[in-house]
C-alpha positions as CSV (number, residue, x, y, z in Angstrom):
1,X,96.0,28.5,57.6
2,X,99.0,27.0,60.0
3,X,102.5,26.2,58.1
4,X,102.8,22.5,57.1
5,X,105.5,22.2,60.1
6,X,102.8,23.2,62.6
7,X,99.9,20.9,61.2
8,X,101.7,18.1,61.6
9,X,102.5,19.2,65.1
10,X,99.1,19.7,65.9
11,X,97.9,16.0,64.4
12,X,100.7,14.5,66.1
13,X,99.2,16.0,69.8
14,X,96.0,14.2,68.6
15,X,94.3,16.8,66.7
16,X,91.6,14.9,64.4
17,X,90.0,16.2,60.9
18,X,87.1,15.4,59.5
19,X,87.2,16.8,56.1
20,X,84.9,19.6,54.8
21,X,84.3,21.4,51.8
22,X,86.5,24.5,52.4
23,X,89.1,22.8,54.3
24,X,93.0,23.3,53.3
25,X,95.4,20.4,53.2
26,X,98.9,19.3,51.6
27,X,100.2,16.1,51.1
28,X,103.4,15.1,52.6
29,X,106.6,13.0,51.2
30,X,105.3,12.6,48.1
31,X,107.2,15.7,47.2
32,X,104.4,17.5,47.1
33,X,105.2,19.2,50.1
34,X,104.5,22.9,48.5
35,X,101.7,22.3,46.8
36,X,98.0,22.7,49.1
37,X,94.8,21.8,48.1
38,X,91.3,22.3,49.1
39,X,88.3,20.4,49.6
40,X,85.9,21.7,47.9
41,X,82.3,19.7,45.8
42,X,83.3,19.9,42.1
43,X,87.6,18.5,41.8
44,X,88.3,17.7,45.5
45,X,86.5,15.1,47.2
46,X,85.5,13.2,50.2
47,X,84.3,9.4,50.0
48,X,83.2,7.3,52.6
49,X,84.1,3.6,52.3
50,X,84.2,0.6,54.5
51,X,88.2,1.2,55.1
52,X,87.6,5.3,55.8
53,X,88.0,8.4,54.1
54,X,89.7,8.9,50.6
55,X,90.1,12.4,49.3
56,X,89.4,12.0,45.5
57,X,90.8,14.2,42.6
58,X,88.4,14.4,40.0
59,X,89.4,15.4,36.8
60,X,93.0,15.5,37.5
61,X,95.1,15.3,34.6
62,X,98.4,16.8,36.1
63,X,99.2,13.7,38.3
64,X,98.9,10.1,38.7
65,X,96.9,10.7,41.5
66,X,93.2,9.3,41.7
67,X,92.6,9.4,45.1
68,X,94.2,8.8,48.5
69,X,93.9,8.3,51.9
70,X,92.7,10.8,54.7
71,X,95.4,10.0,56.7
72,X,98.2,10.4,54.1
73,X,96.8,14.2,54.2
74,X,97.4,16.9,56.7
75,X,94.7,19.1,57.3
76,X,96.1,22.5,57.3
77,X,93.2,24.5,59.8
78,X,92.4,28.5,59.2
79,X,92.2,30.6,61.8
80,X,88.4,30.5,61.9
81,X,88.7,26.4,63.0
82,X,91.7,27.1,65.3
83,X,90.1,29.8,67.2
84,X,86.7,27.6,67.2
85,X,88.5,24.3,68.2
86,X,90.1,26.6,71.1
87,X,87.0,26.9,72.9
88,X,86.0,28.1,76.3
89,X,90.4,27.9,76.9
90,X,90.2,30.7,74.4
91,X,90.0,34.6,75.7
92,X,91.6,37.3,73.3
93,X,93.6,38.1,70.3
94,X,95.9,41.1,70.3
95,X,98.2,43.2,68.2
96,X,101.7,43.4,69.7
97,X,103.6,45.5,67.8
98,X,104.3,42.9,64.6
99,X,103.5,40.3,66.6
100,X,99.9,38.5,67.5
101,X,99.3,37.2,71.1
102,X,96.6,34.6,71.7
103,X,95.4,34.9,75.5
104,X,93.5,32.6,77.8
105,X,92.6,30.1,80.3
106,X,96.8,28.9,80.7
107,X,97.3,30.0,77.3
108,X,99.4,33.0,76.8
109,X,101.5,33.1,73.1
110,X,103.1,35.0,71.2
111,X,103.9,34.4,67.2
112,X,104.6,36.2,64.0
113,X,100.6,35.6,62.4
114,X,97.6,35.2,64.1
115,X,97.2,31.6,62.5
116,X,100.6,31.0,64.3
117,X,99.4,32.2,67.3
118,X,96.0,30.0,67.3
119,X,97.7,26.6,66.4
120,X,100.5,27.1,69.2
121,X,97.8,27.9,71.3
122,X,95.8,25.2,70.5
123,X,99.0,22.6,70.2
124,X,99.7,23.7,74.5
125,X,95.8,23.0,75.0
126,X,96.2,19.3,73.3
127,X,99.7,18.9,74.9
128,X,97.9,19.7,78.5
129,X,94.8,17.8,78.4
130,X,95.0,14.2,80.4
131,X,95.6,10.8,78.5
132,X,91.8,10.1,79.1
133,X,90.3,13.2,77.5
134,X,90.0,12.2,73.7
135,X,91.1,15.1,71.3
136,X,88.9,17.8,70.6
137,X,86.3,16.6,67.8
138,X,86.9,18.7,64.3
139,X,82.8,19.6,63.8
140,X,82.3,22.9,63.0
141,X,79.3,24.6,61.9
């Protein structure tokens, strides 16, 4: 999964989540900043309700922290989503020496992880596309 720093990046270019069991996140400002957490069906929730999507915490005894909202979260992708949400823009991963380049259509980087590599890839695709194109949509299989 990207660093915290580069999520937030990537949400701020218009990325968009739509939670899924498996999916990484941390919470911001709340000094909470360290911890992650995961989605997953039995202690970390998704609700629907008439105002959006609350992550709930079920069975937390640690914090006062029932649930929140979606968008107090930032998704923290893997390199599985990033490489999926690169699409047809995306053409190779290679070893360079320590390093990981991601290669494609006007995408050329170079970074210290591969998950690096995918979200600065992904944050020039976002930062390139025109004001009409919406953001690409986070449905994965």
């Amino acid at each position: 999964m990207v660093p915290l720093e580069l999520a937030i990046r990537l949400r701020d270019a218009g990325l968009t989540w739509k939670p899924a069991v498996g999916d990484w996140f941390a919470i911001p400002d709340r000094e909470m900043d360290d911890d992650l957490f995961v989605l997953s069906d039995m202690t970390i929730q998704v609700y629907e309700v008439p105002e959006g999507s609350l992550i709930g915490f079920n069975g937390t005894t640690e914090w006062a922290l029932d649930d929140l909202d979606k968008d107090e979260a930032v998704w923290l992708p893997r390199e599985d989503q990033l490489r999926d949400l690169l699409g047809a823009a995306f053409g190779a991963l290679s070893r360079v020496g320590d390093a990981y380049r991601v290669t494609g259509t006007g995408i050329d980087v170079l970074a210290d992880s591969a998950e690096r590599a995918y979200g600065e890839a992904l944050l020039g695709v976002l930062s390139g596309r025109t004001g009409d194109e919406p953001p690409p949509d986070r449905r994965l299989p």
